[in-house]
LOSETI-752120 format. One record per residue (C-alpha): residue number from 1; x, y, z. Coordinates in steps of 0.25 Angstrom, whole numbers, plus 5000, padded with zeros to 4 digits. Each point is the difference from the previous one (the first is absolute). Example, Ala and Ser with C-alpha at 12.3 -4.5 7.8 and 13.67 -1.06 7.14 Angstrom:
ATOM   roke     c1     c2     c3
ATOM      1   5049   4982   5031
ATOM      2   5006   5014   4998
This chain:
ATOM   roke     c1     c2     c3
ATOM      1   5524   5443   5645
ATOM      2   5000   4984   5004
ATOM      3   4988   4994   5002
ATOM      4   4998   4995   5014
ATOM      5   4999   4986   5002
ATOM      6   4989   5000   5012
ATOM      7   4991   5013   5003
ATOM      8   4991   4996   5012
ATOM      9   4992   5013   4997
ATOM     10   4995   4993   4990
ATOM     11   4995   4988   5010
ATOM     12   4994   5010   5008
ATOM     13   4992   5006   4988
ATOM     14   4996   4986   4996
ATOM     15   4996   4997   5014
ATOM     16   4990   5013   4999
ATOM     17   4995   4995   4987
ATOM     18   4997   4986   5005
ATOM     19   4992   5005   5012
ATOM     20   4991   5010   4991
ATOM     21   4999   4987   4992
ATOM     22   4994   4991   5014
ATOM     23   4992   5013   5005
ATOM     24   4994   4999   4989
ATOM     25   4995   4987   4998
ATOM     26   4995   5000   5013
ATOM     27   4993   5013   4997
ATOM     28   5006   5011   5007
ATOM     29   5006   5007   4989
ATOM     30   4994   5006   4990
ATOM     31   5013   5002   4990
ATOM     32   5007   4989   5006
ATOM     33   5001   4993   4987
ATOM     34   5010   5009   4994
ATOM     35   5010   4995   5010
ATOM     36   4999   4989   4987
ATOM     37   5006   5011   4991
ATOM     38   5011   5005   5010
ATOM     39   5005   4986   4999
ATOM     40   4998   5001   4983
ATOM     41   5009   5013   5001
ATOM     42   5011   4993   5010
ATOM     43   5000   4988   4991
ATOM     44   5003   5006   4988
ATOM     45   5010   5010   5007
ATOM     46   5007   4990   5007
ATOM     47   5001   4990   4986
ATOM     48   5005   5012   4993
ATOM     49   5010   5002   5009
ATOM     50   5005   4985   4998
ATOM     51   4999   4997   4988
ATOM     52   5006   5015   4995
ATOM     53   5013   4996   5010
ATOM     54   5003   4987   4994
ATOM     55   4996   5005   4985
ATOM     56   5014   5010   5004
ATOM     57   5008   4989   5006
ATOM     58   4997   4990   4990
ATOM     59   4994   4991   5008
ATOM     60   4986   5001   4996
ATOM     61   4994   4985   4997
ATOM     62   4986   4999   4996
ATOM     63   5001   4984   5006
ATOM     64   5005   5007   5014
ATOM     65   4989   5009   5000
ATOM     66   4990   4991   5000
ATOM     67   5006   4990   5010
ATOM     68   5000   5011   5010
ATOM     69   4986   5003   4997
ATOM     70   4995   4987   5001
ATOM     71   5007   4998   5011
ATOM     72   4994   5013   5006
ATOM     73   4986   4998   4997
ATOM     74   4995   4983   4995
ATOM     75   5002   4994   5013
ATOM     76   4993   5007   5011
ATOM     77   4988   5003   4987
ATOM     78   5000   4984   4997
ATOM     79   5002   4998   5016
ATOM     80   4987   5008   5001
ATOM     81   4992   4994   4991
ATOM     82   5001   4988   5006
ATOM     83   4997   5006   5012
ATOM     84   4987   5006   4993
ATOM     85   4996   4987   4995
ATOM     86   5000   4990   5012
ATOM     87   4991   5013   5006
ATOM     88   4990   5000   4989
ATOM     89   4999   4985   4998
ATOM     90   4997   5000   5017
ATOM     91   4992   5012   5001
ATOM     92   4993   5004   4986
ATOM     93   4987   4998   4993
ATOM     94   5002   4995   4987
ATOM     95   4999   5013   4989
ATOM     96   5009   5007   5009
ATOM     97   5011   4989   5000
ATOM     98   4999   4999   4984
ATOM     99   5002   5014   5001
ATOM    100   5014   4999   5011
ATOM    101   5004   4990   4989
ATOM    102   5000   5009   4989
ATOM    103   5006   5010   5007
ATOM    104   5011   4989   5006
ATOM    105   5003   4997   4985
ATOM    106   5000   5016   4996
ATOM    107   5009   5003   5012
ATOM    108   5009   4988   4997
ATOM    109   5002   5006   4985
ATOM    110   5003   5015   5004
ATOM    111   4983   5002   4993
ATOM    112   4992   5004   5013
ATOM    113   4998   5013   4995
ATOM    114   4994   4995   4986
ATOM    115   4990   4992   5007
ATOM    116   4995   5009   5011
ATOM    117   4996   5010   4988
ATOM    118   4993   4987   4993
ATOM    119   4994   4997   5011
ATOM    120   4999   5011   5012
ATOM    121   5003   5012   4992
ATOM    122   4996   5012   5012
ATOM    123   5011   4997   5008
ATOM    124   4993   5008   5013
ATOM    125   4988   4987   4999
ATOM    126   4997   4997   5013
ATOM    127   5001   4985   4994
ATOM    128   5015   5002   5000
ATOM    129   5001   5000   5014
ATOM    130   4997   4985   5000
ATOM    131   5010   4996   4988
ATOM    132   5013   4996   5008
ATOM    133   5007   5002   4987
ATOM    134   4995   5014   4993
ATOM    135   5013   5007   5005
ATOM    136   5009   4994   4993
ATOM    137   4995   5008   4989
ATOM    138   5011   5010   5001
ATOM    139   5011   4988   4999
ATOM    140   4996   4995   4987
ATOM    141   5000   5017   4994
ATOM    142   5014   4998   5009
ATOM    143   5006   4988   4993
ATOM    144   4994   5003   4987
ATOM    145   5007   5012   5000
ATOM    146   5015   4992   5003
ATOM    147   4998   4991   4991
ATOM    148   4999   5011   4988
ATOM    149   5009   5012   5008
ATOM    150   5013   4994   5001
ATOM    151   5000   4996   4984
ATOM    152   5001   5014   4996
ATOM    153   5013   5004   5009
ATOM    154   5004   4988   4991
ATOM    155   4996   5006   4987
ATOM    156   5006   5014   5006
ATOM    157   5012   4997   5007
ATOM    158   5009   5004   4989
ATOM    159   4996   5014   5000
ATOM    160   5002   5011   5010
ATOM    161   4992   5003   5013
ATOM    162   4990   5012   4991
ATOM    163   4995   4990   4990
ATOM    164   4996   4990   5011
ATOM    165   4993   5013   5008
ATOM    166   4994   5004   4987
ATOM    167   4996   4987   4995
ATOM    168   4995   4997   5016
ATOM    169   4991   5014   4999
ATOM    170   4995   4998   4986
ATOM    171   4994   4986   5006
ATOM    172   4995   5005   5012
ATOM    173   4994   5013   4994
ATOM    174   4993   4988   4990
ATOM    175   4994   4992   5015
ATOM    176   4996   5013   5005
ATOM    177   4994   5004   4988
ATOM    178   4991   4989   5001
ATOM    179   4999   5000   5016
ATOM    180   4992   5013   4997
ATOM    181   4993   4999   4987
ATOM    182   4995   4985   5002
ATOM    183   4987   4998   5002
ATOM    184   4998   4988   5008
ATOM    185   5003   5003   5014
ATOM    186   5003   4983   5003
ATOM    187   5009   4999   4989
ATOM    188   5008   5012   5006
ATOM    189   5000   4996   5012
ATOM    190   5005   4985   4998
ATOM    191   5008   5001   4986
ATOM    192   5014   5002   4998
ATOM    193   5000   5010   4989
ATOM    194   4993   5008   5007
ATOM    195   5007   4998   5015
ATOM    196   5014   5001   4991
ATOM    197   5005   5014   5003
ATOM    198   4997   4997   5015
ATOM    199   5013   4992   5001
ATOM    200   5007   5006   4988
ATOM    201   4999   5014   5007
ATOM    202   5006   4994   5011
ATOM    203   5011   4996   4990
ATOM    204   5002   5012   4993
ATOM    205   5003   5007   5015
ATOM    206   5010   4989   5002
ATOM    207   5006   5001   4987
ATOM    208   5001   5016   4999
ATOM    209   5005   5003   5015
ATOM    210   5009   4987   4999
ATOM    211   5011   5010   4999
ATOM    212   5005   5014   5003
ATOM    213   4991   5009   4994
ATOM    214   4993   5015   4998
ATOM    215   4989   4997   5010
ATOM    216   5011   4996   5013
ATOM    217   4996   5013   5007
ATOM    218   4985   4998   5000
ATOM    219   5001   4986   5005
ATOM    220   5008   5004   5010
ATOM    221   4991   5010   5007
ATOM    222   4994   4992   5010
ATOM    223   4989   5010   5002
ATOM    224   4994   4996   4986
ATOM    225   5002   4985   5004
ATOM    226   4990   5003   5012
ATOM    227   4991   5005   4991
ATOM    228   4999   4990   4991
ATOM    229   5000   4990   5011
ATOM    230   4988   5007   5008
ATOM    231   4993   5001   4986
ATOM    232   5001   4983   4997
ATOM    233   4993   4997   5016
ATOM    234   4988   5010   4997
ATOM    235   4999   4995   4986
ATOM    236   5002   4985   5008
ATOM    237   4991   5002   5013
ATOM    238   4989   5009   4995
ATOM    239   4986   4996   4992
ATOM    240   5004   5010   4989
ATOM    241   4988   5003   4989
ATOM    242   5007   5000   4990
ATOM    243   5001   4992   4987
ATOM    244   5007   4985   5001
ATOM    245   5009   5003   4989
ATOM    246   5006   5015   5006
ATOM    247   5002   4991   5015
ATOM    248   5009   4990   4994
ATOM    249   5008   5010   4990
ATOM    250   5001   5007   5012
ATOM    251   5005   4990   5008
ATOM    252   5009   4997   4990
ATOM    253   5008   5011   4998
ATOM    254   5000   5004   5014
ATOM    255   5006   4986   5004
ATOM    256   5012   5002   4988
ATOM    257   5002   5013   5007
ATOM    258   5001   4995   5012
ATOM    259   5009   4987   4995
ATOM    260   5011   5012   4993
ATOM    261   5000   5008   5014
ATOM    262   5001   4989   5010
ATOM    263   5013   4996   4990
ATOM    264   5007   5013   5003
ATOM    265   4996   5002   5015
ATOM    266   4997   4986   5006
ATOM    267   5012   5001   5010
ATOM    268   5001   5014   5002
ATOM    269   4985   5005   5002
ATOM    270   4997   4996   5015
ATOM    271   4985   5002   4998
ATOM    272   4999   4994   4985
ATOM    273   5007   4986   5006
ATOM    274   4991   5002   5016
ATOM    275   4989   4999   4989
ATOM    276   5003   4988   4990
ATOM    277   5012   4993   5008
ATOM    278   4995   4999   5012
ATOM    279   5003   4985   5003
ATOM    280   4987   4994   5002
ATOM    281   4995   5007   4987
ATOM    282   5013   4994   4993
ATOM    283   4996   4986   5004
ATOM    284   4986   5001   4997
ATOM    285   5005   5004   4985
ATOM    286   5010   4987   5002
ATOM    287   4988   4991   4999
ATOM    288   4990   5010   4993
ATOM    289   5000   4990   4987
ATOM    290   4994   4989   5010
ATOM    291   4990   5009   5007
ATOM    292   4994   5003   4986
ATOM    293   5000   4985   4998
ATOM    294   4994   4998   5012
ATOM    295   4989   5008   5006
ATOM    296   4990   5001   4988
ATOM    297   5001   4984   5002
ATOM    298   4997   5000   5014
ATOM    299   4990   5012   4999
ATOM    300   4991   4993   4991
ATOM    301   5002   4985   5005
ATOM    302   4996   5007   5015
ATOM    303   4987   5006   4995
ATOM    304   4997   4987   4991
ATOM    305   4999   4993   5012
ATOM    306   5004   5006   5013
ATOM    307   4994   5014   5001
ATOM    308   4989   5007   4990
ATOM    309   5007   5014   5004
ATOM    310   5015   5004   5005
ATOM    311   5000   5011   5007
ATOM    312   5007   5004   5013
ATOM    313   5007   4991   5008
ATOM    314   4998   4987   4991
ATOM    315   5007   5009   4989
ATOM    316   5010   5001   5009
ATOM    317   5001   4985   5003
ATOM    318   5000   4998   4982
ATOM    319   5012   5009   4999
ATOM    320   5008   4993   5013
ATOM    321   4997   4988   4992
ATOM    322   5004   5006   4987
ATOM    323   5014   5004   5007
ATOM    324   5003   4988   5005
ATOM    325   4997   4993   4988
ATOM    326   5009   5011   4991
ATOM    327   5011   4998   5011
ATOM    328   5001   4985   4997
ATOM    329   4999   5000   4985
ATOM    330   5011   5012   5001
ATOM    331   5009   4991   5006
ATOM    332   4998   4986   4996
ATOM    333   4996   5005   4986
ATOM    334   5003   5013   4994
ATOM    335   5014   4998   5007
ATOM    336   5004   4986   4996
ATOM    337   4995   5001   4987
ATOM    338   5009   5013   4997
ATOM    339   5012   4995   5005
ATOM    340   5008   4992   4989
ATOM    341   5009   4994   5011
ATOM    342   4988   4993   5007
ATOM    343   4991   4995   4988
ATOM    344   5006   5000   4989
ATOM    345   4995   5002   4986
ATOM    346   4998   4987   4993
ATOM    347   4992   4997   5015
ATOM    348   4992   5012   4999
ATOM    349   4996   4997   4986
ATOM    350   4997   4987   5004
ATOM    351   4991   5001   5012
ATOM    352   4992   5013   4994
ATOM    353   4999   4991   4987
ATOM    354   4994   4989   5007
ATOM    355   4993   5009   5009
ATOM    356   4993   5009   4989
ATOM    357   4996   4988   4992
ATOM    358   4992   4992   5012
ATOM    359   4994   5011   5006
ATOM    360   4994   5007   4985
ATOM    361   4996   4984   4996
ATOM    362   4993   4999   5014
ATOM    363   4994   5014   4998
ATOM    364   4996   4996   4986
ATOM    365   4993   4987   5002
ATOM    366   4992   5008   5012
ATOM    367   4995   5011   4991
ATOM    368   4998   4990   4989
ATOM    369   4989   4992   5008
ATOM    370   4994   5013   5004
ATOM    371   5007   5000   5013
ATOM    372   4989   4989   5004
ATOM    373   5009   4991   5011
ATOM    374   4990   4997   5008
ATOM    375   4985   4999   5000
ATOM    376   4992   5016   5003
ATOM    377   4986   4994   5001
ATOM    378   4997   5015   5004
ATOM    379   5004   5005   4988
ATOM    380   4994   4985   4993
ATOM    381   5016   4996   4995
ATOM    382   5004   4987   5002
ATOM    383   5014   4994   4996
ATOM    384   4996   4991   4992
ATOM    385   4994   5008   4991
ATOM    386   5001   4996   4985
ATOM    387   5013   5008   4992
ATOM    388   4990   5004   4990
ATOM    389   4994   5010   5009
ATOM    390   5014   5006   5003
ATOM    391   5004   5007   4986
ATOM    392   5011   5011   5001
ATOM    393   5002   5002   4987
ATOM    394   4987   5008   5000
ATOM    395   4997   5007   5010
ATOM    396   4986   4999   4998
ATOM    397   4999   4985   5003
ATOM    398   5010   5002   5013
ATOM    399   4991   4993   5011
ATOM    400   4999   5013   5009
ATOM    401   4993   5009   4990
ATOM    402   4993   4988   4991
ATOM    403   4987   5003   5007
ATOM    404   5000   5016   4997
ATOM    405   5006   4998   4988
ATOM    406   4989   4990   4991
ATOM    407   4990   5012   5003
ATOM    408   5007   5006   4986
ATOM    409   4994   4987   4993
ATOM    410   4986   5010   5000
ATOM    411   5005   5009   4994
ATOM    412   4991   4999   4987
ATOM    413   4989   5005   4993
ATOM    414   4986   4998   5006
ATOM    415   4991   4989   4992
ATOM    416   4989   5003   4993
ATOM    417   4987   5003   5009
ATOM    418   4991   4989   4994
ATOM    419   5011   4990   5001
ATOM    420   5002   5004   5016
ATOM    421   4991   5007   5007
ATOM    422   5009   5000   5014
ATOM    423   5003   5014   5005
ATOM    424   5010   5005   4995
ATOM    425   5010   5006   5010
ATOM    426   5014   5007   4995
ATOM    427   5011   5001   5009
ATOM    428   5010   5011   4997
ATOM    429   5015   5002   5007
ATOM    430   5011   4993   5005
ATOM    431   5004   4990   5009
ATOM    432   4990   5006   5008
ATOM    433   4989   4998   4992
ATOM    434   5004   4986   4996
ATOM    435   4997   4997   5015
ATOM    436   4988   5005   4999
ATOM    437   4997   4993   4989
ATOM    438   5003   4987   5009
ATOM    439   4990   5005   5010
ATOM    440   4988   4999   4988
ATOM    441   5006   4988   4996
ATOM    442   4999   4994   5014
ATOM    443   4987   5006   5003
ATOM    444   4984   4993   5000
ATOM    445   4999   5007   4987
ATOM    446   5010   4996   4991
ATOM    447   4993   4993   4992
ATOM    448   4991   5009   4997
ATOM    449   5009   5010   4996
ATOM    450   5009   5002   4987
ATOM    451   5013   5005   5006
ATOM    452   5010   5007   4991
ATOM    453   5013   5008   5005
ATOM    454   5009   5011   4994
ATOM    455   5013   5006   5003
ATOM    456   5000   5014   4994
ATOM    457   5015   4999   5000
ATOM    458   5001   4986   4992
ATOM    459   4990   5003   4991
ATOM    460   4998   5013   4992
ATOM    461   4990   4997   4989
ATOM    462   4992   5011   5004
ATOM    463   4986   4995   4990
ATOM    464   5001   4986   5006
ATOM    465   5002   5008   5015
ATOM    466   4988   5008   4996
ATOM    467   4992   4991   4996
ATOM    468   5000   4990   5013
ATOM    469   4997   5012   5008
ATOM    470   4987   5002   4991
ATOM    471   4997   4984   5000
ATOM    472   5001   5000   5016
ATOM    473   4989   4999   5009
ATOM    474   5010   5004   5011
ATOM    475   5014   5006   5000
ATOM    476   5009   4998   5014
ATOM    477   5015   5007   5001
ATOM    478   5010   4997   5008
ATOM    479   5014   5004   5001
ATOM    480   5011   5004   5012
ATOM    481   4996   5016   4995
ATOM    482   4986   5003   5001
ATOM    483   5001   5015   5001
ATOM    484   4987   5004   4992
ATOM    485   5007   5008   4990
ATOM    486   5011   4992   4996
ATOM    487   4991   4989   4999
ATOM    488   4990   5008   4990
ATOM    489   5012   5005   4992
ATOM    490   5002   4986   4996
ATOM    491   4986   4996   4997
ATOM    492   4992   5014   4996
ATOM    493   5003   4996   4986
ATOM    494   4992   4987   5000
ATOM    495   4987   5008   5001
ATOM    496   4996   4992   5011
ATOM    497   4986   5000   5007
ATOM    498   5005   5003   5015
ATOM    499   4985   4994   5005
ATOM    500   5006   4987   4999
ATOM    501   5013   5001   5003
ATOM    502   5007   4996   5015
ATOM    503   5013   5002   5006
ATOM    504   5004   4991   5010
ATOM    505   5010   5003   5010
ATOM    506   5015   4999   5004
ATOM    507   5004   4990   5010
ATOM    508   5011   4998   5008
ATOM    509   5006   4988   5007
ATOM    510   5011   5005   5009
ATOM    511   5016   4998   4996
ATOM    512   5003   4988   5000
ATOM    513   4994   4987   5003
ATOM    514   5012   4994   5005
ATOM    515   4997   5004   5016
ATOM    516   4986   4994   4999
ATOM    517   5004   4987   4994
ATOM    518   5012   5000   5011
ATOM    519   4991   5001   5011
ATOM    520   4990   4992   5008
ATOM    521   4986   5004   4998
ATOM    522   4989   4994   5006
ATOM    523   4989   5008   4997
ATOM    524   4999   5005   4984
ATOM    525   4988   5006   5001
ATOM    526   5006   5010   5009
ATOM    527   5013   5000   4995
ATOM    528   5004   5014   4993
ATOM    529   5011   5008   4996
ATOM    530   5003   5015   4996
ATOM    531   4999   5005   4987
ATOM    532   5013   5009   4993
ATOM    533   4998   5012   5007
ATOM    534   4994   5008   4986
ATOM    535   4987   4990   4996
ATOM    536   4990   5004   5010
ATOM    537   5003   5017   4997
ATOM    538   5000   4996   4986
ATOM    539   4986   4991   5002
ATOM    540   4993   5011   5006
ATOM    541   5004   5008   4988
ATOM    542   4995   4990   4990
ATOM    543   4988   4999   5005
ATOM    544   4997   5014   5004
ATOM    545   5002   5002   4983
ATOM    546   4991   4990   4996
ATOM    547   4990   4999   5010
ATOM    548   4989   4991   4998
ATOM    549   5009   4994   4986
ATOM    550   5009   4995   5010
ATOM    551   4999   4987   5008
ATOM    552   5012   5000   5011
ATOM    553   5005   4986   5000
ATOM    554   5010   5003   5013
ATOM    555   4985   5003   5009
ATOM    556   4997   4985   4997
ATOM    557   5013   4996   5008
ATOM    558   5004   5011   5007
ATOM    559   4997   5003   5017
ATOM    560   4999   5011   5010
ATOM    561   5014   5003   4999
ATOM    562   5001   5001   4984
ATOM    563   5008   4986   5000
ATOM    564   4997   4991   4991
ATOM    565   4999   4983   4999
ATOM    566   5010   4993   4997
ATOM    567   4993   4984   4997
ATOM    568   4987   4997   4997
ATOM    569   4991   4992   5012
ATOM    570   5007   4987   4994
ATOM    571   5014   5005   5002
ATOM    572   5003   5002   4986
ATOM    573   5008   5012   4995
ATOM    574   4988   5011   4994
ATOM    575   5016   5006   4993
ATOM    576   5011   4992   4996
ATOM    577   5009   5014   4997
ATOM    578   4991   5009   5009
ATOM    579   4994   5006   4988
ATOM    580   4994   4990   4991
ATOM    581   4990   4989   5004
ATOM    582   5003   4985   5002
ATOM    583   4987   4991   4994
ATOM    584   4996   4999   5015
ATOM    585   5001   5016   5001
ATOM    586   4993   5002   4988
ATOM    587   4989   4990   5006
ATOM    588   4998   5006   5010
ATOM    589   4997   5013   4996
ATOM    590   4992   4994   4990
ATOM    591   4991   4997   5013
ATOM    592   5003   5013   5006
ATOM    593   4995   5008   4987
ATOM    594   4985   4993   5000
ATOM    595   4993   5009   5004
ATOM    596   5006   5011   4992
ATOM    597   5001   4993   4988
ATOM    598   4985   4998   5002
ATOM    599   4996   5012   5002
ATOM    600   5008   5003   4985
ATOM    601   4995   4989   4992
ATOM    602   4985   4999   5005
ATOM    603   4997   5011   4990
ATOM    604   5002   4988   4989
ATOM    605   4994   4991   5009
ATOM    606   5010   4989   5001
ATOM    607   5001   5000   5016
């Protein structure tokens, strides 16, 4: 059997995936983000297919293939991250526009999906929904995956059509191996290893039914294709409690099923083509590759600066936008670019050339200086700030987490009582804690206290742990789990007396700080935003558990309606990330704690 040149089923499967995809980003869908993986599946299908039909007519050219695919995917990607720059240099505060200039840099090099593990790991964050790059995830697993796949047709293609499948199967059996065994559930989800045998699946169906074979009858009965079909949109368009891993394998080899049927009965089955090439579906798959460019970039730019929440008709007025944006760059980009008669392939070299090398030195020299173009006196960063402050080379001495990060310079033993006889306060957690660590710095009694910190996960010298616990007159823990028995798992075995120890709440800022800073406010004192939607349910908990151990940092900020503030009465940013205290924040809760740091210390006497 031939391979067909053009299958608009397959436009209309890759339309469905891409509309799972926006569904989902603008919250509608539950299991929208598998339309991710349908496109893995096609992909690998469909570059089989190719690469399998020129590998039998001796045509097969490593150098060809990779013009076409760069010609497919660099300059709408390169177009894009321009786009996403000139937004974020307009719009963004600066920690935010470092971060977009990584990810411009990442998604430039085909590496977005390493990144995002570094540094957003739980792909379902809420954060993620502001970051007009994450999605691009799936095209640096994508263009990983070409770069390595063709080479082994190469190594293969003198031997017959069962080695490559058995090869194909040892390798993919190897990915799904790991896919179910690994541990890491961000390294599954953003790796290639471990997203191989999506697309190679896809390829083994292509490869396998590329001729006449055993199974022709099977995939000729359409009722079996209706199954399978109806099977992929409930898996698709229902909230399935079911584990991440069986959806996407799922997906998977439903869509390969469903890519080896359509073959057979794409233009004889009336209702498999009313269902996958029905026109306007067809032309929705036609520019599917630049609606996935472009929504999640006019999604988060919108709720950066334009609305806190899309729901209802303004996500209706973001995706009209997003398809009249995919239209253009359809035609005046993805076309052009393909077609060898209108650009040809020394200009295309040229002008991507060019294009990738100012745009990454733009996005580079911005993230270098910490994203800092402009003076943020809320935030208390100024341009002119010296490039000593601004170290990327360790991340501990980047501008935007200095402040948090010197707490871990306490992180000593206590000195001896008759050298010092301050009261001696230990700190234990994470990031957390090193806030609150700030807040007694920051407070009227700092200098009467000696102040030490410890991160159970950095330091495991249990004698040294012990000891502080027992030379402290008082013991605070903080961390973003404060559920009393996890907490107590990790410290039990210090021995520690409880009459002196505290746990001092979580606290939430919101989503993002990028609306706030892109509106006009007049009135900080009253100005407040919602928290993510788990934080005051898991307060109540938190607190509920530790009862008078606890002191519930989100009551001091927090109104009638369980929103919290945003900026201190000066109009200085309490979080710079929503999580973690500016100098200002940690000030001014320092003012806010007074009286309950009091009533704690009085019993030494040093109010």
């Amino acid at each position: 059997m031939k391979m067909k040149t053009y299958r608009n089923d397959i436009d209309g499967l890759r339309a469905i995936a891409v509309i799972c995809v926006i569904l989902f980003h603008l919250g509608y869908l539950t299991n929208g983000y598998l339309g991710v993986d349908v496109f893995f599946t096609i992909s690998g299908y469909l570059i089989t297919s190719i690469i399998y039909k020129e590998l039998q007519n001796d045509k097969f050219s490593i150098y060809h293939f990779y013009e076409r695919r760069i010609r497919r995917i660099l300059p709408l990607v390169i177009f894009s991250t321009i786009i996403a720059f000139i937004l974020g240099v307009f719009f963004m505060l600066p920690d935010d526009l470092e971060n977009l200039c990584q990810s411009i840099f990442a998604t430039n090099i085909s590496a977005n999906n390493i990144l995002m593990k570094i540094t957003s790991a739980d792909y379902w964050a809420l954060k993620n929904d502001y970051k007009p790059l994450m999605h691009t995830w799936s095209l640096g697993v994508e263009e990983q995956f070409y770069i390595i796949y063709p080479f082994l047709f190469l190594f293969l293609k003198n031997n017959s059509k069962k080695i490559i499948l058995l090869f194909l199967f040892l390798i993919t059996s190897i990915s799904l191996f790991f896919f179910l065994e690994g541990n890491d559930s961000s390294t599954k989800f953003y790796f290639l290893q471990y997203r191989f045998f999506e697309l190679s699946f896809g390829g083994i169906c292509a490869l396998f039914f590329y001729e006449e074979n055993s199974f022709k009858n099977y995939i000729n009965n359409k009722y079996l294709l209706y199954i399978i079909v109806f099977m992929l949109f409930v898996v698709l368009f229902n909230d399935f409690k079911m584990k991440n891993e069986i959806l996407i394998i799922i997906t998977t080899i439903l869509t390969s099923l469903i890519l080896v049927f359509g073959k057979e009965q794409s233009n004889k089955n009336n209702i498999y083509k009313f269902i996958f090439s029905w026109s306007v579906l067809v032309k929705i798959g036609k520019i599917s590759f630049s609606l996935y460019i472009w929504h999640q970039i006019v999604f988060a730019f919108s709720r950066y600066f334009l609305f806190e929440k899309i729901n209802g008709f303004k996500a209706l007025f973001l995706t009209i936008i997003v398809v009249l944006m995919s239209l253009i760059s359809y035609y005046f980009i993805e076309k052009k670019f393909r077609d060898k008669e209108r650009i040809s392939t020394k200009k295309v070299y040229l002008i991507l050339g060019l294009s990738f090398f100012i745009i990454n030195c733009c996005a580079l020299y911005v993230y270098f200086i910490g994203g800092i173009i402009r003076d943020v006196p809320e935030l208390g960063l100024y341009k002119d700030i010296k490039n000593s402050q601004i170290n990327f080379f360790n991340s501990k001495e980047n501008i935007h987490i200095q402040y948090n990060e010197k707490v871990r310079e306490l992180d000593l033993p206590f000195s001896n009582k008759l050298n010092n006889k301050n009261v001696k306060v230990l700190v234990i957690g994470n990031s957390f804690a090193r806030d609150i660590s700030n807040i007694l710095l920051e407070s009227k009694y700092n200098n009467k206290l000696e102040i030490r910190y410890l991160d159970l996960e950095k330091n495991n010298l249990y004698n040294e742990i012990k000891k502080r616990c027992i030379d402290s007159d008082f013991i605070f823990y903080s961390s973003d789990s404060l559920t009393k028995s996890e907490v107590l798992k990790k410290i039990n075995k210090f021995d520690i007396n409880f009459d002196k120890f505290y746990v001092l709440g979580t606290k939430d800022f919101g989503i993002s700080n990028g609306f706030h800073y892109n509106s006009k406010i007049y009135d900080y004192k009253n100005y407040f935003t919602s928290m993510k939607p788990h934080i005051n349910k898991q307060n109540t908990k938190f607190k509920n558990e530790w009862g008078n151990k606890y002191i519930d940092l989100i009551s001091f900020i927090s109104n009638k309606k369980g929103k919290v503030l945003v900026f201190t009465p000066e109009g200085k940013y309490i979080s710079q990330d929503t999580w973690h205290l500016t100098k200002y924040g940690a000030t001014y809760f320092a003012g806010l704690l007074d009286d309950t740091l009091k009533k704690i210390f009085e019993e030494k006497n040093i109010n």
